[in-house]
Residue, then its C-alpha position, 0 to 999 in steps of 0.5 A: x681462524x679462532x684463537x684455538x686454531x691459532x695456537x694449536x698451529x704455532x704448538x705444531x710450527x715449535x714442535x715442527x721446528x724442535x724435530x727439524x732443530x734434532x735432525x739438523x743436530x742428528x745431521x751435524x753430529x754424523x757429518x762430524x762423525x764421517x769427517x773424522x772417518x775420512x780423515x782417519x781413513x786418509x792416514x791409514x791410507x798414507x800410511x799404505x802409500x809409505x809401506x808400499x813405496x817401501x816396498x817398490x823401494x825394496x825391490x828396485x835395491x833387490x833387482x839391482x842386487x841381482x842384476x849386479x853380479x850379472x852385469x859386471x860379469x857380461x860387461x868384463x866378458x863381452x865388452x872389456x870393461x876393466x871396472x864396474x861399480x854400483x850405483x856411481x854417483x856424481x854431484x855438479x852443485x846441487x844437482x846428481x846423477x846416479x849410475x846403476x851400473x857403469x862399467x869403463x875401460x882406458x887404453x885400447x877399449x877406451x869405453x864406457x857402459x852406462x846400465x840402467x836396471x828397473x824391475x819392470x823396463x817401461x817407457x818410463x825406463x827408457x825415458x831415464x836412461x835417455x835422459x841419464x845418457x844427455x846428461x852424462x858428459x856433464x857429470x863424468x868428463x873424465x870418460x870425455x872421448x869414449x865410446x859411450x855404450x847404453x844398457x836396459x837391464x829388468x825383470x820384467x820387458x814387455x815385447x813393445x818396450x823392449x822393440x823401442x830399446x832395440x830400435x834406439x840401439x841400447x842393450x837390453x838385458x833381462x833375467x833367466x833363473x836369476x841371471x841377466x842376459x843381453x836380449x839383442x837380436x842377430x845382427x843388432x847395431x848399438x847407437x854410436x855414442x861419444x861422452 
């Protein structure tokens, strides 16, 4: 190989390795440029997340508005309770439990009605209010000795979930024209329950 050859060869491995050195550039400069965008695209998309947890925040407040009035007219009517509040909140050191509904009466009724409102009763509903009804002593011994009566209230109850709410002997109430009526077939059995 002459000379000649020999640069004309090592001229093309520079020029060779100045366009790699460019593309590597070019490269680096894009997968910055799409970092940038994945990060931007990463906050819009939290920002979406807040605004739609905001948003299931505000309908779960607006079903439980709805269903308030409903319930606290059924509780009183059909069950006897002689006070129903929203929202009850019990504290146990750092721990809380919150009531949607509870309805309860002394004297010759001595009962109490725990209701648990969603905006879609699901499996994940029942599961809470089982899991409100085991801690329910706890929080509120002053109900001790009552029969303890468990309510399901939504908007929207799919056949399956609402056969399971059934089975287990807890009311289901579910909305008409914006009113909650209980979804209990004849001859329906609530679970036997004491706090």
């Amino acid at each position: 190989m002459s000379t000649e050859e020999l640069r004309q060869i090592v001229a093309e491995l520079a020029k060779e390795s100045r366009e790699t050195d460019r593309k590597m550039q070019e490269t680096d400069r894009r997968m910055q440029e799409t970092d940038r965008q994945m990060k931007e695209t990463g906050r819009y998309l939290k920002e979406i997340g807040k605004q739609i947890g905001g948003l299931g925040n505000k309908w779960g407040v607006y079903t439980e508005g709805l269903a308030y009035p409903s319930m606290t007219t059924l509780l009183k009517d059909k069950f006897g309770m002689e006070t129903v509040c929203r929202n009850a909140l019990s504290r146990k050191k750092k721990e809380t439990l919150e009531i949607d509904v509870l309805g309860y009466a002394n004297g010759s009724v001595n009962r109490v009605c725990v209701v648990e409102v969603k905006s879609i009763v699901d499996e994940a509903a029942l599961e809470q209010l089982e899991n409100t009804l085991k801690q329910f002593s706890r929080f509120f011994p002053e109900h001790k000795g009552k029969e303890l009566l468990a309510f399901l209230a939504g908007v929207s109850v799919s056949n399956e979930v609402a056969k399971k709410v059934i089975e287990k002997g807890y009311y289901l109430a579910s909305t008409a024209h914006d009113i909650f009526k209980l979804k209990v077939p004849k001859g329906f059995k609530p679970k036997k329950m004491r706090v």
